[in-house]
N, C-alpha and C positions, 0 to 999 in steps of 0.2 A: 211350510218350510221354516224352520228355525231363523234365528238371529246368527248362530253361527256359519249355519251355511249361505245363509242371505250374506255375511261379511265376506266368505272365502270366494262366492261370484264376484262383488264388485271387485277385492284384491284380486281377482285371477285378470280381470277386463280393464285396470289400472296400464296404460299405458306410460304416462307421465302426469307428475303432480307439482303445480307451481309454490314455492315457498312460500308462506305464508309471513314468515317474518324478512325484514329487513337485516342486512347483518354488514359489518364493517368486516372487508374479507372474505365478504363468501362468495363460493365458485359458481354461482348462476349462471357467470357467463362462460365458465369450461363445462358444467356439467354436458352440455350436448355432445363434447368432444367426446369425454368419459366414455360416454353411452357409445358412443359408435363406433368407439375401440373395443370396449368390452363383451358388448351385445348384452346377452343373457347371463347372470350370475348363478352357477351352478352352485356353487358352496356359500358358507355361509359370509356374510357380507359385514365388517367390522370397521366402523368408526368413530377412533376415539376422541375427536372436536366437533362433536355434532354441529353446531351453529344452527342454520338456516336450514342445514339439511339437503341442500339445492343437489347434490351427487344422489345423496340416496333416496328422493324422490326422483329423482329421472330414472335411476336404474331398476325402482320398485323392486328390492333382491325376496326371495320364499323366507328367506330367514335373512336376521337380524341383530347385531347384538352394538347398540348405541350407546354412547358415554360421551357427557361433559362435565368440565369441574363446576361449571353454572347448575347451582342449583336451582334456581326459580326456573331457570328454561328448559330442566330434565321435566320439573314439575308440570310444564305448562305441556308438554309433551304427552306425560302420563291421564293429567287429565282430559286432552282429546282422543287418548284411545282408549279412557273409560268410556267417556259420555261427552261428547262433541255438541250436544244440543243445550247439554247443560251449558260449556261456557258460552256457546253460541247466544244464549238468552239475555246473559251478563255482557256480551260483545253489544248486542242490540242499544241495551239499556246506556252503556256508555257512547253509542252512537247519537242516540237520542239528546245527549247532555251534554254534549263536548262543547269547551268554553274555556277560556285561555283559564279562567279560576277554576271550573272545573277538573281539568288537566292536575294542577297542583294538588288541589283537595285529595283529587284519586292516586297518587304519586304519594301525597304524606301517608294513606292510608292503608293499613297493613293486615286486610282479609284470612279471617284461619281456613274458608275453604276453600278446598283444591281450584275446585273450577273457577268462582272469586276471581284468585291467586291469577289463575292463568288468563283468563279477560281482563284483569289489568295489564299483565304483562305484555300479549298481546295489542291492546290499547295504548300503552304506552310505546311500543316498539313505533306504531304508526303516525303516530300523533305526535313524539319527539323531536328534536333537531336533528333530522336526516338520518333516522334511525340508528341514531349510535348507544350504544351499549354503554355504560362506565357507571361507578359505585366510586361512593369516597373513601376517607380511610376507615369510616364507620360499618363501613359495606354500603350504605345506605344510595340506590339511585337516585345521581342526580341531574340528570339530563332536561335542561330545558324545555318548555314549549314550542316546535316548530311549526313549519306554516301550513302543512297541509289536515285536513280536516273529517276527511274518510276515513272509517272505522270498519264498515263493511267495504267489501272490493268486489268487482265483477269478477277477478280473478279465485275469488274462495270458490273452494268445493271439501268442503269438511266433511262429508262422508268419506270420499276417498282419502284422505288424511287420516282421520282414522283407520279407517281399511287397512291403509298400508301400516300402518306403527301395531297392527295384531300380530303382524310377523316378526316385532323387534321386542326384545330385552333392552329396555332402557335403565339405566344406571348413571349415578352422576360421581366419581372419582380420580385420580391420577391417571394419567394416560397408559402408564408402563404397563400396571396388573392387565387392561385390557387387552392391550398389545401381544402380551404375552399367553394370549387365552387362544390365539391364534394357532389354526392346527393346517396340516398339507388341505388344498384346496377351495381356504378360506380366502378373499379378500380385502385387503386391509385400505382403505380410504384416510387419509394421515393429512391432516392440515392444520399445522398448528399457530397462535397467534403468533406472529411478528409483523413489523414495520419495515416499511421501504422507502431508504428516502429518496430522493430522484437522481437517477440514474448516474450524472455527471460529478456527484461529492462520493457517489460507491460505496457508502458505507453505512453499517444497520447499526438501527440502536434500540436494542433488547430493552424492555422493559422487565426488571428484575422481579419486581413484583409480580408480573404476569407470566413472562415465558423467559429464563433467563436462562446463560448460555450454558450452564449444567443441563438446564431441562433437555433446550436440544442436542445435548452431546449424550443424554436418556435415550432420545425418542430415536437416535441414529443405531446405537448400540441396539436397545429394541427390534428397531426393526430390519437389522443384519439378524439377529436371533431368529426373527419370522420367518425370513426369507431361506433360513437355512432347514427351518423345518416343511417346507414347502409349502408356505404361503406364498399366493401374489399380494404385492406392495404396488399402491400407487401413493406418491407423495407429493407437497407441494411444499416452499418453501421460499427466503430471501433466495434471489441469485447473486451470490457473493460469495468471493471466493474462500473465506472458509467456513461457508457452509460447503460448498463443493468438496472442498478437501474433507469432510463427513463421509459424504456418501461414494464418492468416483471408481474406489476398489470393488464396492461391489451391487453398484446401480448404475442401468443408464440414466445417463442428465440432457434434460434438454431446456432452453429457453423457448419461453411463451413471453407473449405481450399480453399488459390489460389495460385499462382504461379506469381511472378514479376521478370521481369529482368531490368525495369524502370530506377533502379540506374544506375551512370556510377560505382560506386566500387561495384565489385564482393561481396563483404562478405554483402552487404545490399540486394542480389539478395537471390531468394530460394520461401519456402513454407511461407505462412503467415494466418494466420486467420482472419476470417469475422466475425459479425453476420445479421443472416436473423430472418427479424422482420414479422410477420405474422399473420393478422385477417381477417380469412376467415370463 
């Protein structure tokens, strides 16, 4: 039996796959929702803030087509659906070595190959201060050493990780062109960064840098475009009111709770609100 048909069995017998990386934001704890709204994704399956990924390994879609503006973590993407055992050897090796100087050394050091590339990345996600993300103005990551110290998890299963990423086009650019690639009976998975601050001050504050309030008055625009071409739209977003006045003409809105412990001060941790944007 070949390698490819040996991949399309485990892809076919993928029920659900746990994310592999940590993500400030990610829907790990909707994805089950997702899934059991949606069931089976018959068309093809498009999202343009990959992150963690936590949606599109629960829904395992036939096809695929993934995009984020982070380039290292399209990167680390691409190299476990080349060869998963290659960065798997490079994950080991940094298992083996992890040391608060270790950490640093691996973090100043800037690997040309792919898989390298992605076993840092990876490495670094777990081993950080509570897996957050962030780059200076140099680009450069700079996220401290945190406490915990496992590199391998009982939760990996990197075959199936790759399995599933042979049904995706990965890409790492603006949201919109993606968006826009969306055709009748595709699904669109739309989470874009923003902040929320706690519930009782009611009011977001965009980082311009990162998602600023043109982008989502793009990503709104966009994805009325989809929706008219006869994509379904699932979205997430602040729940504030003019985000709401974006979507209300022509998406249902609904409020969801989540739970954050992201900050380091306790009194910004707790229950927080969502909205889920939806044309189905």
């Amino acid at each position: 039996m070949t390698n490819i048909q040996n991949t399309q069995l485990l892809s076919d017998a993928i029920t659900a796959v746990t994310p592999f990386l940590k993500w400030a934001g990610g829907k790990r704890w909707l994805a089950p929702s997702i899934q059991e709204q949606i069931g089976n994704v018959s068309g093809r399956y498009i999202e343009p803030f990959l992150g963690s990924g936590a949606v599109f390994f629960s829904l395992h879609p036939k096809s695929a087509l993934l995009n984020d503006a982070n380039t290292d973590l399209i990167d680390t993407y691409k190299a476990l659906k080349q060869d998963y055992k290659a960065v798997l050897k490079h994950l080991a090796h940094h298992q083996r070595h992890h040391s608060k100087e270790y950490y640093y050394q691996t973090r100043d050091y800037a690997p040309r190959c792919l898989f390298r590339r992605a076993a840092k990345f990876i490495y670094l996600n777990r081993t950080c201060w509570n897996g957050l993300y962030r780059v200076n103005l140099k680009g450069v990551f700079n996220v401290p050493v945190g406490t915990k110290s496992t590199v391998l998890l009982s939760s990996d299963n990197w075959p199936q990780v790759s399995a599933l990423l042979q049904n995706a086009k990965l890409s790492s650019g603006d949201f919109e062109s993606i968006i826009d690639q969306a055709k009748k009976g595709d699904l669109i998975f739309a989470d874009p960064p923003y902040t929320v601050k706690h519930n009782f001050n009611g009011f977001i504050k965009y980082n311009e840098a990162l998602f600023s309030w043109a982008d989502q008055e793009r990503l709104s625009l966009a994805l009325v475009r989809a929706k008219d071409r006869g994509a379904d739209v699932i979205a997430t977003n602040a729940n504030h009111k003019s985000v709401r006045e974006l979507y209300q003409d022509s998406f249902a809105l609904h409020t969801i709770e989540r739970s954050s412990v992201l900050s380091g001060d306790p009194k910004f941790r707790g229950r927080f609100q969502e909205l889920l944007i939806l044309a189905r």
